[in-house]
C-alpha positions in Angstrom: 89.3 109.4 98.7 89.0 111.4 95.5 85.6 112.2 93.8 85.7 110.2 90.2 86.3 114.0 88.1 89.5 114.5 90.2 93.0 114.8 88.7 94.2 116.2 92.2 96.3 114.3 93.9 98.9 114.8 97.1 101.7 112.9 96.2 104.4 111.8 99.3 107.6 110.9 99.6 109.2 109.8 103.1 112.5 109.2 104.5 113.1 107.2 107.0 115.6 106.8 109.9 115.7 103.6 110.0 118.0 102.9 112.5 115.9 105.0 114.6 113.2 102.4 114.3 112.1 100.3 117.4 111.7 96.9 116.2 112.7 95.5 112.6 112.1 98.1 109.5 114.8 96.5 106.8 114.8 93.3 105.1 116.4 90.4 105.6 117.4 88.2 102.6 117.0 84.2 103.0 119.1 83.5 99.7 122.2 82.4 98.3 125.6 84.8 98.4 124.8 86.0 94.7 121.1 87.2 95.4 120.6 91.1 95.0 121.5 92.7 98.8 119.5 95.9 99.7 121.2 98.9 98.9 121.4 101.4 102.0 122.5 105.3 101.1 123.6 107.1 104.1 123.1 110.8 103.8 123.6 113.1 106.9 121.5 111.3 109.4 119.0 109.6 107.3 118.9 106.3 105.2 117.8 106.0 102.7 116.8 101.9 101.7 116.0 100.9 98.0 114.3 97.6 98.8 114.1 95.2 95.6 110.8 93.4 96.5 111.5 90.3 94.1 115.2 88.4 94.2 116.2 85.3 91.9 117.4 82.2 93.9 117.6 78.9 93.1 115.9 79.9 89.7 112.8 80.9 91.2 111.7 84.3 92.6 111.3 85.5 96.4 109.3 87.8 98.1 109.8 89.1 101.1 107.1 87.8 103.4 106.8 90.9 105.3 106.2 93.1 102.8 104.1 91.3 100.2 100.6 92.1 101.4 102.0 96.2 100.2 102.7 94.8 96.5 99.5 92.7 96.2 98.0 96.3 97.2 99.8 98.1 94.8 99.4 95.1 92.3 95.7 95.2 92.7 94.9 99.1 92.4 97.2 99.0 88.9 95.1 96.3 87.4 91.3 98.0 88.5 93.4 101.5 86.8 94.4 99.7 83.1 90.7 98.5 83.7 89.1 101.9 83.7 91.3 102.5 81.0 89.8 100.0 79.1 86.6 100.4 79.5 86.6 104.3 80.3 86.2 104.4 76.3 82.8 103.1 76.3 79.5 104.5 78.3 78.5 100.8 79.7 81.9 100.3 80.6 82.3 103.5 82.5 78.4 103.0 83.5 79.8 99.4 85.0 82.8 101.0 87.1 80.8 103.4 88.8 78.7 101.1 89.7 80.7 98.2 91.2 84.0 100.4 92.0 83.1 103.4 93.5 81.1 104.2 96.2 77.8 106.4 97.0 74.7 106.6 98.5 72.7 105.5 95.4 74.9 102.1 95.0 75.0 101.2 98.6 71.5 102.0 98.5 70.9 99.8 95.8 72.2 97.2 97.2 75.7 97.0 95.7 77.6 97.2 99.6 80.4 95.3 97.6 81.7 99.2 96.9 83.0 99.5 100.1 85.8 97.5 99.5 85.9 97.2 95.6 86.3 101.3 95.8 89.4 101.4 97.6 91.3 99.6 94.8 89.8 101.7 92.4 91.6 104.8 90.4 90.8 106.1 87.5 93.6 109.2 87.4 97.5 108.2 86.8 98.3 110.7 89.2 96.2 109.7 92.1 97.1 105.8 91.2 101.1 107.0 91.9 100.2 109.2 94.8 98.7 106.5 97.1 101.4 104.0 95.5 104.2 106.2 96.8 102.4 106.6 100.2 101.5 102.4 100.4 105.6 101.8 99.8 107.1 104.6 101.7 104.8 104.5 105.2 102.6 101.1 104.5 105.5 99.1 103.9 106.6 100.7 107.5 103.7 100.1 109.5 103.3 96.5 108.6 104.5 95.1 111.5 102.4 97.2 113.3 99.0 96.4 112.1 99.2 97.8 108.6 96.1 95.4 107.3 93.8 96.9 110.3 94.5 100.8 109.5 94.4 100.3 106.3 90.8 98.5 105.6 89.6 99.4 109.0 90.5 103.6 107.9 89.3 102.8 104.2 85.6 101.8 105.9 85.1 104.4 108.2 86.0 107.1 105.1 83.2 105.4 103.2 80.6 105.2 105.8 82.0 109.5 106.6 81.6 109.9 102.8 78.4 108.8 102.8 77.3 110.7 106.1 78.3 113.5 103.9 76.5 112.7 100.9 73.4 111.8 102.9 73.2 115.0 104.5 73.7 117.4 101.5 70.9 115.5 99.9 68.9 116.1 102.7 69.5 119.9 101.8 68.7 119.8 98.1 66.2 122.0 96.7 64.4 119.9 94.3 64.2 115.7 93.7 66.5 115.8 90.4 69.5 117.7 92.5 68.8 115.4 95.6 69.2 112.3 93.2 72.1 113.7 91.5 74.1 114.0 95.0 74.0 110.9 96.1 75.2 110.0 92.6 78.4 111.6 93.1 80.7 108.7 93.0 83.6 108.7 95.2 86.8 105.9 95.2 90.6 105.9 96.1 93.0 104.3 98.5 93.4 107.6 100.4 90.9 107.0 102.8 93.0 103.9 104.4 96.2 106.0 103.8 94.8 108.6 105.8 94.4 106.3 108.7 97.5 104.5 108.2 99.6 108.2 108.3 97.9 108.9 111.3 98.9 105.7 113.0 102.5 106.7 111.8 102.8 109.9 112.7 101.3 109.2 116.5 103.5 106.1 116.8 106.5 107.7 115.2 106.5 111.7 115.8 109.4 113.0 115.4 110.3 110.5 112.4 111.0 113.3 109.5 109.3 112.9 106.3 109.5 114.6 103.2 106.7 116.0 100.0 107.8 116.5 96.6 109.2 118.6 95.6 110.1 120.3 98.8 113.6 119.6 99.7 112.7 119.8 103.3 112.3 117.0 106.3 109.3 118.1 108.3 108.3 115.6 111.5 106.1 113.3 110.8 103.1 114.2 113.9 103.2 118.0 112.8 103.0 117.1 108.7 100.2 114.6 109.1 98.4 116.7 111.8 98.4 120.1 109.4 96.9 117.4 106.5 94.0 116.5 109.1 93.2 120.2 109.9 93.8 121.3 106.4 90.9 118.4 105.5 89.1 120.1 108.5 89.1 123.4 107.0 87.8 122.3 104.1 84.7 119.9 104.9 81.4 121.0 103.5 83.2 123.4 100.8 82.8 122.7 97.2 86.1 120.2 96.0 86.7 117.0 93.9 88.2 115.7 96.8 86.7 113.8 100.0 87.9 115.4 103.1 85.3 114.0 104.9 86.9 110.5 103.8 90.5 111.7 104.6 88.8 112.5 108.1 87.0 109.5 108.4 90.2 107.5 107.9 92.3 109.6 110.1 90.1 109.0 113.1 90.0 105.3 112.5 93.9 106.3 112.8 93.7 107.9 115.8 91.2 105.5 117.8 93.5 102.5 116.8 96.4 104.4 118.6 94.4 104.8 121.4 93.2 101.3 121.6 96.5 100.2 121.1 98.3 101.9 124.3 95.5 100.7 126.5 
């Protein structure tokens, strides 16, 4: 989760072995012999899939079933962006998505709990819109049989509440009402909190599954690469930063704990 001034944005790429995969990872196509096929590369020993979510067939269009909850994700966080576009140009309009799309300690306080879940949708940077979209295709679309819909809005919850933890105890610290007020203003919002717990479910079910950041040429496994992101958002909690590591924490333990509760 990225504070509303942030134009930061860790943008992932990974590549997966599928065949490596325990249970089904590609798509299988219900359709006549003319609809569109997946197109597999093979490249040393990874594959590389370039899934076509919508297919033409019998003059209507398909969509894969297990994969559609990913582009009504993606769907969702592009329409709430051209909407901070649009009203981003006005001071009501930008005074209305603060209010009802990000979330703080003054609008839960206020009673507007909706935030919690109207937040995670919500991006007001290009940048950190693609980042997350990369991540929800690349490692969402793989975790969906898995319990994608869990980590994801189970993760993107316990970031808010560990945002808020956060916000609420810095305001405890202020020196003076006005600053005390103006941190639990700070508005926070971004799918990254669910992504975080949806990597860590990844990289503990999947370790050595290689995945790779642009633009470093470089397969790195996936437990060691998600593992130095969680210590790196370690490092960095209670420092000054437009981003939330205390939300990319929060979601990566919701990660973790759903691992656990899963090999019990």
């Amino acid at each position: 989760m990225l504070s509303l001034s942030s134009v930061r944005v860790l943008s992932c790429q990974a590549r997966l072995n599928v065949a490596r995969l325990p249970t089904r990872a590609t798509v299988r196509w219900k359709t006549p012999s003319n609809a569109l096929k997946p197109i597999v590369v093979a490249r040393r020993s990874y594959a590389y899939q370039l899934i076509r979510p919508f297919q033409r067939g019998g003059g209507r269009l398909n969509l894969d079933s297990s994969l559609w909850i990913i582009y009504l994700i993606i769907t969702i966080n592009v329409i709430v962006f051209l909407i901070w576009e649009f009203l981003g140009t006005t001071s009501w309009g930008t005074r209305f998505m603060i209010d009802n799309f990000t979330l703080s300690v003054r609008n839960v306080s206020e009673g507007r709990v909706w935030t919690f879940l109207t937040s995670m949708f919500s991006h007001n940077s290009f940048f950190h819109l693609l980042g997350n979209s990369v991540a929800l295709y690349f490692i969402g679309s793989t975790m969906v049989p898995y319990g994608f819909l869990t980590l994801f809005f189970g993760g993107g919850l316990m970031a808010g509440l560990a945002t808020l933890v956060e916000q609420q105890y810095n305001s405890s610290k202020a020196s003076s009402p006005y600053l005390k007020q103006r941190i639990e203003s700070i508005p926070t919002h971004g799918s990254s909190g669910g992504m975080a717990a949806v990597l860590v479910g990844f990289g503990m079910l999947f370790p050595s599954q290689s995945i790779m950041i642009f633009p470093l040429p470089i397969p790195l496994p996936a437990f060691g690469l998600i593992g130095a992101f969680m210590l790196y958002s370690l490092s960095q909690l209670g420092k000054p930063s437009t981003i939330s590591h205390s939300g990319h924490l929060g979601g990566g333990l919701f990660g973790a704990l759903w691992y656990l509760a899963r090999a019990l």
